[in-house]
C-alpha positions as CSV (number, residue, x, y, z in Angstrom):
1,X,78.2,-27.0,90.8
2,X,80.8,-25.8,88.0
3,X,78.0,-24.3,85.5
4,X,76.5,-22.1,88.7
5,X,80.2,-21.0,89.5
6,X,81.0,-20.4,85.6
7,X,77.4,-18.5,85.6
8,X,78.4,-16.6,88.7
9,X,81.5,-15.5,87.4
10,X,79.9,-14.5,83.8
11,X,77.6,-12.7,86.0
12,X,80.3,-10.7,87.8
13,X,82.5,-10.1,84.9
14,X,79.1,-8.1,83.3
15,X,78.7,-5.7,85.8
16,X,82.3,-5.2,86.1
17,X,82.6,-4.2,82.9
18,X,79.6,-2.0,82.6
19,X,80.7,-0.4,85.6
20,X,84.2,0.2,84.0
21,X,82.2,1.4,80.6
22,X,80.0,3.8,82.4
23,X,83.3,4.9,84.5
24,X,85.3,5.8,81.4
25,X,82.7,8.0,79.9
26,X,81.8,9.7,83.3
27,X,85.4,10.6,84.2
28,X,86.0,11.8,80.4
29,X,82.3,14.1,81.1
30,X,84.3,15.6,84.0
31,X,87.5,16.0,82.5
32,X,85.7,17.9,79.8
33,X,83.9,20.0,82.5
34,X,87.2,20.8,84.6
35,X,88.6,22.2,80.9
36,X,85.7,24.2,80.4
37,X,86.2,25.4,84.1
38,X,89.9,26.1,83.8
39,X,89.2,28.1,80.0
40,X,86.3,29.9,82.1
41,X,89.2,31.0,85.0
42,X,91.5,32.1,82.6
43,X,88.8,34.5,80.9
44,X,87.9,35.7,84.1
45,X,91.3,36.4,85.0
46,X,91.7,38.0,81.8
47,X,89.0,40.6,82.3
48,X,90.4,41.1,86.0
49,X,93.7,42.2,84.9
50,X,92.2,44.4,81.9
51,X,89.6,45.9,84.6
52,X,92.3,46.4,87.6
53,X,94.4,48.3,84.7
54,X,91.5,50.1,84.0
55,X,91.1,51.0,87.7
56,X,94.6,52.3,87.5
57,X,94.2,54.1,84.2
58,X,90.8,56.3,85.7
59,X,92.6,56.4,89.5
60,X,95.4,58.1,88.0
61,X,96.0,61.3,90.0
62,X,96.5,63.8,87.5
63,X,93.8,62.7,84.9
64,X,91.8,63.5,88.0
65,X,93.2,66.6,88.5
66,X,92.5,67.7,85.3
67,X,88.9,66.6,85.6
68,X,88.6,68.2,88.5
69,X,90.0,71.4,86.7
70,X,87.7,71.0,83.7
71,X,84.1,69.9,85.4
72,X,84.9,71.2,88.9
73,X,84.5,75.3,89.8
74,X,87.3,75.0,92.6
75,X,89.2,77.9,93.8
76,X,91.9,78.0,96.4
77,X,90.6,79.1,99.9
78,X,91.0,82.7,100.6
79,X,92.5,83.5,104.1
80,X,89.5,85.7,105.4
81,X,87.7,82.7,105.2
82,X,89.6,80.4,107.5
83,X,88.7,80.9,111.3
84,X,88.6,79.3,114.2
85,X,86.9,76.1,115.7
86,X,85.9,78.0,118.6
87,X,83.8,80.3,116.6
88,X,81.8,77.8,114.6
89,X,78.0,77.5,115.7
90,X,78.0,73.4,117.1
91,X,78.2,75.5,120.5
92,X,75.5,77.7,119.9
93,X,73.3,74.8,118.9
94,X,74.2,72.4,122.1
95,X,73.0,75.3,124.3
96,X,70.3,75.6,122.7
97,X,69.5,72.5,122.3
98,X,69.8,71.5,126.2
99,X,72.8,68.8,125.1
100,X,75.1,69.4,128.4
101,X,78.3,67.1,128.0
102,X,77.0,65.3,125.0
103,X,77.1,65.8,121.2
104,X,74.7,68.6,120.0
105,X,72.0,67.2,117.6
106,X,72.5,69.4,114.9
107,X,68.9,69.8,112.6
108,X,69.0,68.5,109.4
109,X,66.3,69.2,106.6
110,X,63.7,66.2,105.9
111,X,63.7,65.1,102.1
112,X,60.3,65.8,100.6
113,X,57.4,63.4,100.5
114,X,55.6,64.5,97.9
115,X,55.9,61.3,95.3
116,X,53.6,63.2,92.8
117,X,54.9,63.6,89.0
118,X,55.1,66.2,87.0
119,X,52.5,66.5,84.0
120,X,54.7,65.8,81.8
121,X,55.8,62.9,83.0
122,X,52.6,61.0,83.6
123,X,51.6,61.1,79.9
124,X,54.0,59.5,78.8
């Protein structure tokens, strides 16, 4: 009855140290992937801060204006063009249009359909 019991606890004591062995190494494989993890947040983060700088760098309100002044053809309004809302058209177009009470459907040009390429194109 002692041998069994001896064998029983050799037994036991196997398995509880290959479980311990194969433990160690697993928790180890996960430490090494949370450090892996945390290097890869702290890049990321990195490149957020250098891009939200960025962001601030190109938002900047007078490198847009002079942009604007360099690419864009703007010119102030003149006054002869500023009128009225009451003379624009939209009431025109509802009459017309039979929209009594409701918003005027105002027409609006269909892009073309023709998917055909230029010669040019197609030999290449």
């Amino acid at each position: 009855m002692m041998r069994a019991l001896y064998f029983w606890v050799f037994v036991v004591a196997i398995m509880l140290t290959y479980g311990l062995y194969t433990m160690k190494y697993e928790v180890q494989r996960l430490e090494a992937k949370l450090q892996s993890l945390n290097e890869q947040l702290a890049l990321e983060r990195e490149a957020v801060r250098v891009l939200r700088a960025e962001w601030s760098f190109l938002n900047d309100p007078g490198r847009i204006e002079k942009l604007a002044a360099r690419h864009l053809d703007l010119a102030p309004v003149s006054v002869h063009r500023i009128s009225a809302v009451a003379r624009l058209p939209f009431k025109e177009l509802a009459a017309r249009n039979g929209a009594s009470g409701r918003a005027a459907r105002i027409p609006v040009a269909k892009p073309s359909t023709n998917l055909a390429r230029a010669p040019e194109e197609t030999s290449r």
